[in-house]
C-alpha positions as CSV (number, residue, x, y, z in Angstrom):
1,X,-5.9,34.8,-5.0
2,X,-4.1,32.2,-3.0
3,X,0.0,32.4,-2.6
4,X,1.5,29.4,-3.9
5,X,4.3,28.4,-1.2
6,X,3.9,24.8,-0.8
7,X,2.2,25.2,2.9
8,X,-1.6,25.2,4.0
9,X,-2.1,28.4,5.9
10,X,-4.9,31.1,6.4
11,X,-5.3,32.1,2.8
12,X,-5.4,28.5,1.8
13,X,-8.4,27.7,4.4
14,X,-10.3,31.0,3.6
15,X,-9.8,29.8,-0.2
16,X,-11.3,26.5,0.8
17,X,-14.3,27.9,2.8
18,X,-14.9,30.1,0.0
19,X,-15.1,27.6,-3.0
20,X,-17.3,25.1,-0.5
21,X,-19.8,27.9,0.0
22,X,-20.3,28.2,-3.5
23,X,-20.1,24.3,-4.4
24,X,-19.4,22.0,-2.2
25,X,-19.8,19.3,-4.5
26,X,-17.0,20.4,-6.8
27,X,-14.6,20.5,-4.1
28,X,-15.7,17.1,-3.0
29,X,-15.6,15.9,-6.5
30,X,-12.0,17.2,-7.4
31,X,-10.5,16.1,-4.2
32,X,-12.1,12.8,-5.3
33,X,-10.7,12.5,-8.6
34,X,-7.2,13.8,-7.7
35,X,-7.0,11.0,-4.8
36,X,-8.0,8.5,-7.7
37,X,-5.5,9.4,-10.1
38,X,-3.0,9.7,-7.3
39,X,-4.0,6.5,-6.5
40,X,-3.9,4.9,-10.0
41,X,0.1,6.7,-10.7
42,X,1.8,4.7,-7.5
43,X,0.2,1.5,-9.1
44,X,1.7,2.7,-12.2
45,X,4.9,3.3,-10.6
46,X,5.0,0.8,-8.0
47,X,3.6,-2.8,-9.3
48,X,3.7,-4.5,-6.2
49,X,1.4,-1.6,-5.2
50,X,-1.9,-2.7,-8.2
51,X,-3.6,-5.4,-6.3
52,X,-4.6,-1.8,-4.0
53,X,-6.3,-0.5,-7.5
54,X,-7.2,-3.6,-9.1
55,X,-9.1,-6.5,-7.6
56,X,-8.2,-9.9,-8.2
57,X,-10.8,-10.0,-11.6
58,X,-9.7,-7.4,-13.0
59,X,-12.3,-4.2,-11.9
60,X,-11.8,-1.8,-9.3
61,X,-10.2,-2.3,-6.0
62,X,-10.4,-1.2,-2.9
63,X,-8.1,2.4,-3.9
64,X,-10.3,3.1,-6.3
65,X,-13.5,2.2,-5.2
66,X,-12.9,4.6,-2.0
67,X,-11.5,7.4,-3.6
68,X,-15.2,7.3,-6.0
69,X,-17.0,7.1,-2.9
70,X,-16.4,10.5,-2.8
71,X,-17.0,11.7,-6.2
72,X,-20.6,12.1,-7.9
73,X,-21.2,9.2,-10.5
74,X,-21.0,11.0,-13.4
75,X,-17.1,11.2,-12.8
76,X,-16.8,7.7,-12.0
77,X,-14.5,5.7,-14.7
78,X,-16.6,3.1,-15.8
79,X,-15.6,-0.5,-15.9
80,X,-14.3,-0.3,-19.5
81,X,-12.6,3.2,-18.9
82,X,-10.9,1.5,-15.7
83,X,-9.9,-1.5,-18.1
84,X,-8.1,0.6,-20.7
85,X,-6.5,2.9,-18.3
86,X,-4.6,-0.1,-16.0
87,X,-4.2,-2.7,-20.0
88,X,-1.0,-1.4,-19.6
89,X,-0.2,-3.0,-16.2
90,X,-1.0,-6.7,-18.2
């Protein structure tokens, strides 16, 4: 168990090595999603900030598509998921 106090210290790396050990691939792929969504909340705050997580057509941009460079396919939004989730951003 991992003190919450806002800072990255020993317990916090230990933590880290320890969930790695046992799948690095979920650690990679949560890191990877959370960037993403991170990614995809500025845009929604910040329009001046889409044409980072939306290419000129429409699909992914460069944001996205490097945050799901990380992230095994299956958790990839798929070009109609992507759609739907920026409609909002018109």
């Amino acid at each position: 168990v991992v003190a919450v106090d806002g800072r990255i210290g020993p317990q916090t790396a230990e933590a880290t090595k320890a969930a790695a050990t046992v799948s690095p691939s979920h650690l990679k792929d949560a890191y990877g999603i959370a960037r993403r969504n991170y990614y995809l909340k500025l845009a929604d705050a910040r329009p001046s900030l889409r044409k980072f997580a939306r290419s000129r057509k429409g699909g992914k941009g460069g944001w996205i598509k490097r945050a799901e460079e990380f992230i095994s396919p299956k958790y990839h939004l798929s070009e109609a998921e992507f759609s739907r989730r920026v409609a909002k951003w018109g």
